[in-house]
N, C-alpha and C positions, 0 to 999 in steps of 0.2 A: 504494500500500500504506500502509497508517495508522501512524503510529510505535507500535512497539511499550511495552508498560510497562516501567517499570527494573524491573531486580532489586533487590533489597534494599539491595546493598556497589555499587551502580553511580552511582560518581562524578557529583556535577552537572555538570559538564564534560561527560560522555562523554555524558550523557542528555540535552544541547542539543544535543551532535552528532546525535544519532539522530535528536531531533527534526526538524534541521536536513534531514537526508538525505531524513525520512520527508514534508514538507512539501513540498521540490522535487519528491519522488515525485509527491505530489498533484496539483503545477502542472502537470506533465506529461501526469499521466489520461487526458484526453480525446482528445491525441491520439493516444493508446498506442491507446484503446481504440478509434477509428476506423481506424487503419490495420494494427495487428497482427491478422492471419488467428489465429484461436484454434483452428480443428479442424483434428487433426493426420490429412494425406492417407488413411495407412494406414486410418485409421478410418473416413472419409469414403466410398470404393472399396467398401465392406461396403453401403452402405446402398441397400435397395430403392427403387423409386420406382414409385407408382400412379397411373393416373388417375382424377380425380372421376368418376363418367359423369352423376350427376345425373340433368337435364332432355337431358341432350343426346342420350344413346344410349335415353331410353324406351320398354321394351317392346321390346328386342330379343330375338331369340330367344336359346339359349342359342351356340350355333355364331356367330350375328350378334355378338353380343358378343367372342364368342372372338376371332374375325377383325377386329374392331376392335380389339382391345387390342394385336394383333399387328403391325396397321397402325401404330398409335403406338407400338410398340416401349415398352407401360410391362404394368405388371398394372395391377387393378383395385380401385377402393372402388369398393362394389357398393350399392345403395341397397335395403335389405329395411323399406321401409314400404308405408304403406297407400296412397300414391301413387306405388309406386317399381317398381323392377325386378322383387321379388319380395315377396309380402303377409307381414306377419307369421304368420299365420295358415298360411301354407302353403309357410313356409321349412326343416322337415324332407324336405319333398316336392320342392324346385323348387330350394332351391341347390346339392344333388350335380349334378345335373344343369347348372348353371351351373360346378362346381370341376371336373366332368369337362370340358366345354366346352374351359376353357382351361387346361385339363392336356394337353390335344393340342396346345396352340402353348405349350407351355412357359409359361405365363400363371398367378395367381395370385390370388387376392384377399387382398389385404393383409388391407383394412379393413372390415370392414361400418357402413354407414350408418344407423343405424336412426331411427327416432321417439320412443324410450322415454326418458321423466321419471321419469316415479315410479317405486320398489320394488315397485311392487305392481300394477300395469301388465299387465291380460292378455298371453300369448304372452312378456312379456318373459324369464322361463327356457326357453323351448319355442328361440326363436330364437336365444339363448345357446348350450342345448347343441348345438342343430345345429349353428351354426356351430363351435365347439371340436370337435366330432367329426369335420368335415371338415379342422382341420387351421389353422383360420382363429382368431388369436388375439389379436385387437384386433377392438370395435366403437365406435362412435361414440356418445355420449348426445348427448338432442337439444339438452340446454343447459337451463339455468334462466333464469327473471326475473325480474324485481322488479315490484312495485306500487308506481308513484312516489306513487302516494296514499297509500301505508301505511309505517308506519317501516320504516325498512331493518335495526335491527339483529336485528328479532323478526325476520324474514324468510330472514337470514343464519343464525340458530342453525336453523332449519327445514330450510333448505337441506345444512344442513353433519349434520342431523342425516339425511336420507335418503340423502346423500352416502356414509354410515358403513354404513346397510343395503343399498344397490347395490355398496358395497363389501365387504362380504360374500356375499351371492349374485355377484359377478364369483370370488370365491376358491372358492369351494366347485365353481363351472363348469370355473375354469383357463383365465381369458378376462381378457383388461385392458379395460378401460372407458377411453375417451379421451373429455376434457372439451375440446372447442373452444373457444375465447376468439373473440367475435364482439366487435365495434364495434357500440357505440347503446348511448342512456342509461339501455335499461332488462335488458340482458343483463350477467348475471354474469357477472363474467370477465372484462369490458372494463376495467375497473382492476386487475387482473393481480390486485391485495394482495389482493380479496376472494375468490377462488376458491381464492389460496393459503391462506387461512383457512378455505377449505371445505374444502380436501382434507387441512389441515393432519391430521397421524396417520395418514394412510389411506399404507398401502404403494403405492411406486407400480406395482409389477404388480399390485394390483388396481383401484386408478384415477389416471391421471393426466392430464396433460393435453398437446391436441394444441394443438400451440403457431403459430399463425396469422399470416404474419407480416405481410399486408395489413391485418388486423384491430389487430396490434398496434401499427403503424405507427399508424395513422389515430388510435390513440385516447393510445398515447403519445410521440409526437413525438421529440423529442432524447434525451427521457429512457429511449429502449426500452431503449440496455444496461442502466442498474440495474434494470428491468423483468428483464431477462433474466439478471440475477447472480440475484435474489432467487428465482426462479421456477425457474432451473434444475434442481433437484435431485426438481421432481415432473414433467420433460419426458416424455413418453413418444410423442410423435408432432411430426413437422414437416410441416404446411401451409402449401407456399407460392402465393402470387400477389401479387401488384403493382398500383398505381394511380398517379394523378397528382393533383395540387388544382385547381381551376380554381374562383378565390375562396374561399369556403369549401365547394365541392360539389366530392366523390372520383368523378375518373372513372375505370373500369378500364381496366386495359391490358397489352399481352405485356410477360412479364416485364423485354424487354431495353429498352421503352421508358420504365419504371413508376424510380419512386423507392426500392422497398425494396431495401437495397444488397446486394451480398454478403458484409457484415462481420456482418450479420442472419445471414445463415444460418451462417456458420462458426463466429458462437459460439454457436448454438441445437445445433449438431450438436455442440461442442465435447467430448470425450471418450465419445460414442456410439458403441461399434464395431457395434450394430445399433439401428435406427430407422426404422419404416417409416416414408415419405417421400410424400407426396400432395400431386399435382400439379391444381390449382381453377384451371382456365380460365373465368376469367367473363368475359371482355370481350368475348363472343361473347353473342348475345342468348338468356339462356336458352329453348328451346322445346324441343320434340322436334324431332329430325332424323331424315328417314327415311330408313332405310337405305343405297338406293340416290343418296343426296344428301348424307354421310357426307365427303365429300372433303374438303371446307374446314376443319370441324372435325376429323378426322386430322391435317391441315395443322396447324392452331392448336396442336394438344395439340405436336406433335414437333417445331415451333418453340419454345415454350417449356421444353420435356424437354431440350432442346439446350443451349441457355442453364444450365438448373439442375443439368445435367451438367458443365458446363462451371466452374461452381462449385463444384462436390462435388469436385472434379477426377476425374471422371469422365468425361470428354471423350473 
């Protein structure tokens, strides 16, 4: 904790003490902040948890999916692109039929996945309000980039300027918008500071960001708690998964073998009493799996669900 300022009448004596106090605070920091758990249980026991399905479950029917989600014992982020489970195009059509699905195994879709950058983005209000009217109130944007050929800061006010009109069409739907923070040199968000500057003003139920913790790992290193003080107050989603370094190349891995610790997660969830929770199994090679071949990847997912249950204390 930083020393506070004097008051006015407050002795130099008393105001080297304080400074005194607030210094040893400082030396302390670090370790405070590695081993004190910040998310208080109570809170923790609230929160949902989904799984990605991606690449892994594609083109399952809707029942196929239901019974998978049931098998992993999570809900669902459900992929509504034009490579995904269900097309933009024909997501008032096809996702009741996916939220009735797994409404028969008590199953849920948290998140929706989707493709959309721009404001202005065919289908991008068509697949909004469907999803808000089934009941489903978080989706995913697909992220911004950069052009490392072109300056960064004209790029930044662009960004932060479409950020402001998706965050109006998200308010007018009654839907949050979740900004992923990806790793690589040319995804926004990978330096936490720049996306906090895009989202800066925008309430965070109408966008904030899902907060990655593989990603945020990889890109900032020792320094993720102050990553994670600064950033906290636009969290609106926890994306976990885990890797390893070997040299300088991230390889992935189940959660209980990987690096990002659980002092990551407790203080991302840190006074959340709700926050849907997605669970990114990547260390499995993304392809489609078909159905009846389904085993291994169940396996994967609720080995890793276990572990991050086990965190939440939700065990």
């Amino acid at each position: 904790m930083n020393p506070s300022l004097p008051a006015p009448d407050l002795s130099r004596r008393a105001f080297l003490a304080q400074a005194g106090i607030g210094a040893a605070s400082l030396a302390l920091a670090p370790a405070a902040f590695a081993a004190t758990p910040a998310a208080p249980a109570a809170a923790a026991k609230k929160l949902e948890i989904a799984g990605f399905e991606k690449h892994f479950f594609e083109k399952y029917t809707p029942d196929q999916l239901a019974q998978t989600a049931d098998e992993m014992d999570l809900h669902i982020e459900l992929t509504v692109r034009p490579d995904g489970h269900v097309k933009p195009e024909a997501a008032a059509d096809e996702l009741p039929r996916y939220v009735a699905a797994l409404a028969k195994k008590n199953r849920r879709i948290l998140v929706v996945a989707a493709s959309f950058i721009r404001p202005d983005e065919p289908h991008l209000e068509k697949v909004l309000r469907a999803s808000r009217a089934l009941g489903i109130r978080h989706y995913r944007h697909r992220g911004f980039k950069y052009d490392l050929k072109k300056p960064i800061k004209p790029q930044l006010a662009n960004f932060r300027s479409m950020a402001r009109d998706l965050a109006a069409i998200h308010r007018s739907v009654g839907i949050t918008g979740l900004y992923q923070n990806h790793a690589g040199a040319n995804y926004v968000g990978a330096a936490i500071w720049d996306i906090d500057y895009v989202l800066d003003d925008i309430a965070p139920q109408d966008f904030s960001l899902a907060l990655d913790t593989r990603h945020l790992l990889v890109e900032q290193g020792r320094a993720w708690p102050s990553a994670v003080s600064m950033i906290a107050p636009r969290v609106g989603s926890l994306f976990v998964k885990s890797f390893k370094w070997d040299r300088d190349r991230t390889v992935e891995t189940p959660l209980a073998d990987g690096i990002v610790p659980k002092t990551m997660v407790d203080r991302i969830v840190a006074g959340h009493a709700a926050l849907p929770v997605c669970l990114h199994v990547e260390h499995l090679k993304l392809q489609p799996i078909p159905f009846d071949q389904r085993a291994a990847t169940v396996a994967a997912f609720r080995a890793d669900a276990a572990v991050l249950r086990g965190w939440l204390g939700q065990a």
